[in-house]
Each structure stands twice: as C-alpha cells, then as structure tokens.
BASELUM-602522 format. One line per 8 residues: number of its first residue (from 1); their letters; for each residue x, y, z of N, C-alpha, C, O, CB. Coordinates in nm, 3 decimals, m for minus. Glycine has a CB too. Layout:
! residues N
NUM	A	X/Y/Z/X/Y/Z/X/Y/Z/X/Y/Z/X/Y/Z  ...
***
This chain:
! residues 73
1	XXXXXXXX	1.353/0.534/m10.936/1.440/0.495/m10.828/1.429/0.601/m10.718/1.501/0.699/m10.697/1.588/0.478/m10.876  1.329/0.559/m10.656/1.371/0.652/m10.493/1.447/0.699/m10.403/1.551/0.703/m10.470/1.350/0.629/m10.420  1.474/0.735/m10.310/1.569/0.699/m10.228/1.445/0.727/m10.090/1.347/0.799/m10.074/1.732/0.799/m10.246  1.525/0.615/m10.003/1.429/0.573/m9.912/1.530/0.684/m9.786/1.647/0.673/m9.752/1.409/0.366/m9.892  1.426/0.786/m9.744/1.451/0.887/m9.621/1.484/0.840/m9.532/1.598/0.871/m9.499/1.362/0.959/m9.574  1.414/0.748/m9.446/1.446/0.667/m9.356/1.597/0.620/m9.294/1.655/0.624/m9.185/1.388/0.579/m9.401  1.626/0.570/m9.447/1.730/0.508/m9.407/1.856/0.631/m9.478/1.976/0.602/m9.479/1.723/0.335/m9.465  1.814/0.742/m9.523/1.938/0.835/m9.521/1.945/0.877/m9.370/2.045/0.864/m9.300/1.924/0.974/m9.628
9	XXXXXXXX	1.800/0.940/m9.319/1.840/1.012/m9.219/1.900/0.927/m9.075/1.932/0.984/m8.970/1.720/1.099/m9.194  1.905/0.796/m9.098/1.948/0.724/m8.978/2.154/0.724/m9.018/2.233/0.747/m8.926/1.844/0.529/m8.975  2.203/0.696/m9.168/2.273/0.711/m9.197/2.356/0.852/m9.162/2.458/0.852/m9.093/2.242/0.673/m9.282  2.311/0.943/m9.206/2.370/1.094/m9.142/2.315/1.088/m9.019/2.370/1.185/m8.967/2.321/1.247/m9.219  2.224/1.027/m8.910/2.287/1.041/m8.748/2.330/0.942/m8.709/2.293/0.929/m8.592/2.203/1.076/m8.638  2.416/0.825/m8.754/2.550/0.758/m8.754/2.684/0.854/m8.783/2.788/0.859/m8.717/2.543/0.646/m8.866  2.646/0.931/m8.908/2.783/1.007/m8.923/2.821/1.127/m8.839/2.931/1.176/m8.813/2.793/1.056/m9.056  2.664/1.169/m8.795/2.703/1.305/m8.642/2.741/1.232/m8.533/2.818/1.282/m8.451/2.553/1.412/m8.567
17	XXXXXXXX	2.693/1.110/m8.519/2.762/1.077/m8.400/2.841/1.008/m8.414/2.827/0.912/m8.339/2.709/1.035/m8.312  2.948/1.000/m8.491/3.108/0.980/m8.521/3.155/1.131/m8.485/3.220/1.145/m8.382/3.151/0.927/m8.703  3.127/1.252/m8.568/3.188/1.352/m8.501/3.219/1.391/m8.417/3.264/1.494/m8.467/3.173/1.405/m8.504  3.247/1.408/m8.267/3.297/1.409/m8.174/3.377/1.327/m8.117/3.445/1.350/m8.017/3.238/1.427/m8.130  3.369/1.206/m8.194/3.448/1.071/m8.163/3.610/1.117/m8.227/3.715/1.102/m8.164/3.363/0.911/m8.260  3.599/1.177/m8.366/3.700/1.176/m8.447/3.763/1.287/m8.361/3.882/1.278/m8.389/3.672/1.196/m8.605  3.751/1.381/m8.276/3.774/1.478/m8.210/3.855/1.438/m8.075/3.976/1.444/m8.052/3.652/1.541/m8.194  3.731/1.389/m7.981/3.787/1.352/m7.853/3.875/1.221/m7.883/3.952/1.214/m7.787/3.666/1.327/m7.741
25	XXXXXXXX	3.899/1.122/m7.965/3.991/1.042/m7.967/4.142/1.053/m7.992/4.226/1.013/m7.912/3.950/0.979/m8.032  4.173/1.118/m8.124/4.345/1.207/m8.114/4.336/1.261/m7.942/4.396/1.201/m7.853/4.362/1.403/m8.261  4.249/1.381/m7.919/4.300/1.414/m7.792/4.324/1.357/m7.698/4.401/1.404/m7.615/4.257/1.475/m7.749  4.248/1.205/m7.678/4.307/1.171/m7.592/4.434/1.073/m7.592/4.508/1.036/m7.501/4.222/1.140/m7.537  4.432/1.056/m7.684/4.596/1.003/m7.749/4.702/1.068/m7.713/4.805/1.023/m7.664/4.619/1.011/m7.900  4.668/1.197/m7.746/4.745/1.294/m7.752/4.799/1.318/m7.552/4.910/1.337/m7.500/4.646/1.428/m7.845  4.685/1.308/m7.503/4.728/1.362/m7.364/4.733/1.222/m7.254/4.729/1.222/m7.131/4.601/1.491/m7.307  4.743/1.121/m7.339/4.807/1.015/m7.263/4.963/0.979/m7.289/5.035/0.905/m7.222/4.726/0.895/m7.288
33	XXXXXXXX	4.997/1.057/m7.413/5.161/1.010/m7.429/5.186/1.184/m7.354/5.282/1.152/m7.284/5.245/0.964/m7.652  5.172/1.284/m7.334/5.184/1.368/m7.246/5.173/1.360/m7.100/5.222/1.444/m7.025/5.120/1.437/m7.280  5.115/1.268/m7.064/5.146/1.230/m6.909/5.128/1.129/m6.841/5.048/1.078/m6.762/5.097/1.291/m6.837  5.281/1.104/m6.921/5.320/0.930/m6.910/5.355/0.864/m6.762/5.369/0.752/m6.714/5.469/0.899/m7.003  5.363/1.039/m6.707/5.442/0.996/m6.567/5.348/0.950/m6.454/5.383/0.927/m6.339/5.528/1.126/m6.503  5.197/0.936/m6.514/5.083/0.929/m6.383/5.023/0.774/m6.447/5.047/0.714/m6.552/4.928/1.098/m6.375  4.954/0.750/m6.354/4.960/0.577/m6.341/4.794/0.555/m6.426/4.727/0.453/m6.438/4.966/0.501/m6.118  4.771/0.677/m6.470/4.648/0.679/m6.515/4.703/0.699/m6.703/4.650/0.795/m6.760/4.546/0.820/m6.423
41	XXXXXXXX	4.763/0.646/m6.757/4.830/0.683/m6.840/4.763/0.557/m6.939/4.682/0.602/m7.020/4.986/0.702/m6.799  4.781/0.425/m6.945/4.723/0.295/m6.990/4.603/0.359/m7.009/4.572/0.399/m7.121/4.724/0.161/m6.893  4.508/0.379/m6.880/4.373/0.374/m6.889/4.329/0.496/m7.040/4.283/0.455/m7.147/4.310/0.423/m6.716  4.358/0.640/m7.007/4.337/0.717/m7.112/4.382/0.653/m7.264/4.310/0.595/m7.344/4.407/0.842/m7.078  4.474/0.673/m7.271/4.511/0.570/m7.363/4.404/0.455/m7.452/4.365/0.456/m7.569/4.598/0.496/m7.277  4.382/0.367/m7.344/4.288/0.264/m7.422/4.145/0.333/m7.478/4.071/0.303/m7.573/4.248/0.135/m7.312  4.141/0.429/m7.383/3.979/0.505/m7.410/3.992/0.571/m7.518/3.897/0.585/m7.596/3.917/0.615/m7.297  4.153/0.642/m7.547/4.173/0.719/m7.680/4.110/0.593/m7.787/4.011/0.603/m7.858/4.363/0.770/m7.711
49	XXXXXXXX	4.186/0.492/m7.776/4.182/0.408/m7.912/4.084/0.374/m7.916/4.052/0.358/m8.034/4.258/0.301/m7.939  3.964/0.338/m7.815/3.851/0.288/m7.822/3.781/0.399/m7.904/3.737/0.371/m8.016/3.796/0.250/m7.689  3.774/0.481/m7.870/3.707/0.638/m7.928/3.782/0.637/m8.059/3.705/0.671/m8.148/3.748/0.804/m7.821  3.878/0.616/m8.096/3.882/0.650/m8.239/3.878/0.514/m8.361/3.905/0.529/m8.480/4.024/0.736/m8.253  3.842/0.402/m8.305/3.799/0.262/m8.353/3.654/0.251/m8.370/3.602/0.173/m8.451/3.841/0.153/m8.254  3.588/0.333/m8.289/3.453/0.356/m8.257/3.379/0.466/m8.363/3.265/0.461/m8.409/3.452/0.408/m8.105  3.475/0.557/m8.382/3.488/0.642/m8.483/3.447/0.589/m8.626/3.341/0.594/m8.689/3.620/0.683/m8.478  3.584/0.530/m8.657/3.569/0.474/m8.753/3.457/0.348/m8.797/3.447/0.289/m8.905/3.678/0.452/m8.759
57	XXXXXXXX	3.392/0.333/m8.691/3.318/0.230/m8.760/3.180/0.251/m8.762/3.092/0.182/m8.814/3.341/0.105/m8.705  3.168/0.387/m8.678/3.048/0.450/m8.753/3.035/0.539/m8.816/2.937/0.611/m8.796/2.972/0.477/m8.704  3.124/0.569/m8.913/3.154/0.607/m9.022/3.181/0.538/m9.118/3.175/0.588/m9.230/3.222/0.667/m9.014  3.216/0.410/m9.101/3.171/0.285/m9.208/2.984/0.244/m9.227/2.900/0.251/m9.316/3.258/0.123/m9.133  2.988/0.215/m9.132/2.850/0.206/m9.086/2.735/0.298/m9.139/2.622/0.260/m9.172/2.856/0.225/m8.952  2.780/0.415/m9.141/2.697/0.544/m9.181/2.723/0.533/m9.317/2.619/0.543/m9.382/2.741/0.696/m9.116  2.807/0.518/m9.375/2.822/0.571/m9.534/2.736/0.439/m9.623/2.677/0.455/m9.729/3.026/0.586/m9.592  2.746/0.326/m9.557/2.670/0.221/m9.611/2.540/0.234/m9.585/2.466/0.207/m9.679/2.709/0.103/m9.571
65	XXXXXXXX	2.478/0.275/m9.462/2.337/0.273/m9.486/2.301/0.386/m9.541/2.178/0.389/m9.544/2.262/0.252/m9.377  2.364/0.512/m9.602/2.341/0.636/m9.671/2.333/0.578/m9.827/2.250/0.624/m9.906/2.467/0.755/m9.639  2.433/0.468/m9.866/2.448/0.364/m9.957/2.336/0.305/m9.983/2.267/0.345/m10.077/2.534/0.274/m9.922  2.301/0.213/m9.915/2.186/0.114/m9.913/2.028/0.228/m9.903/1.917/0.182/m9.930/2.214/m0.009/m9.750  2.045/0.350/m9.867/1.898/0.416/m9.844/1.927/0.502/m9.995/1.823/0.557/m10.031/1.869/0.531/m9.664  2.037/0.526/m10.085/2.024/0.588/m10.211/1.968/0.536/m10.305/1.886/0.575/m10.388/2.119/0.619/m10.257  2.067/0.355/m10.268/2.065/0.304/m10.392/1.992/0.196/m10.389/2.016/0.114/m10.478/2.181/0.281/m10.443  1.867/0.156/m10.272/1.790/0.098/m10.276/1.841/m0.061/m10.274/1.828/m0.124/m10.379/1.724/0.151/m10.367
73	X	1.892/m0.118/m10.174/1.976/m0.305/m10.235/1.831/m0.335/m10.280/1.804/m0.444/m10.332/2.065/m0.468/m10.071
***
C-alpha cells in the first residue's frame, strides 16, 4: 500500500492555505463588532465570515485529499 505524494502534497497546500484564513477571519470579526459606529461595519463583517467559512472548508478539503492520497480510494 503506497501512498500516492501527489496527492499528499496538494493536501498539505490546501491546509497552508487555510492558515492565514483561520487567523485573519476572528480578526476581522473581531474588529467589525469594535467599530460598529462606521458604516463600513456590515462590509468587514461579511468578509470576516467569508474568511472563516473559507477556512473551514479547506481544511475539510485538505484532510480528505491527505485521506484519499494515504489510503489510496
């Protein structure tokens, strides 16, 4: 039983590029309920959640094809 490289190393650069996602998304959560009083407040906001939805799903994404490149479907 092999494990096919290919498809680990595409798997771990799905999961680096979630890292910064899991980062810049709280923050910007964070600094849209901090400055609620500017009209730009919605917009950050949605970009927080987008960034941390985005996050998460390439980190789903990544752990399955790290999955599928171990364990060969």
């Amino acid at each position: 039983m092999a494990t096919n490289t290919e498809l680990l190393k595409k798997g771990v650069t799905y999961l680096s590029g979630s890292l910064p996602l899991l980062f810049i998304g709280p923050t910007l959560i964070y600094n849209a309920f901090m400055n609620q009083h500017t009209n730009w407040h919605y917009l950050v906001l949605g970009i927080g959640i987008v960034a941390c939805l985005s996050a998460m799903y390439l980190i789903f994404y990544g752990l399955k094809t790290i999955m599928r490149g171990l364990f060969n479907d």
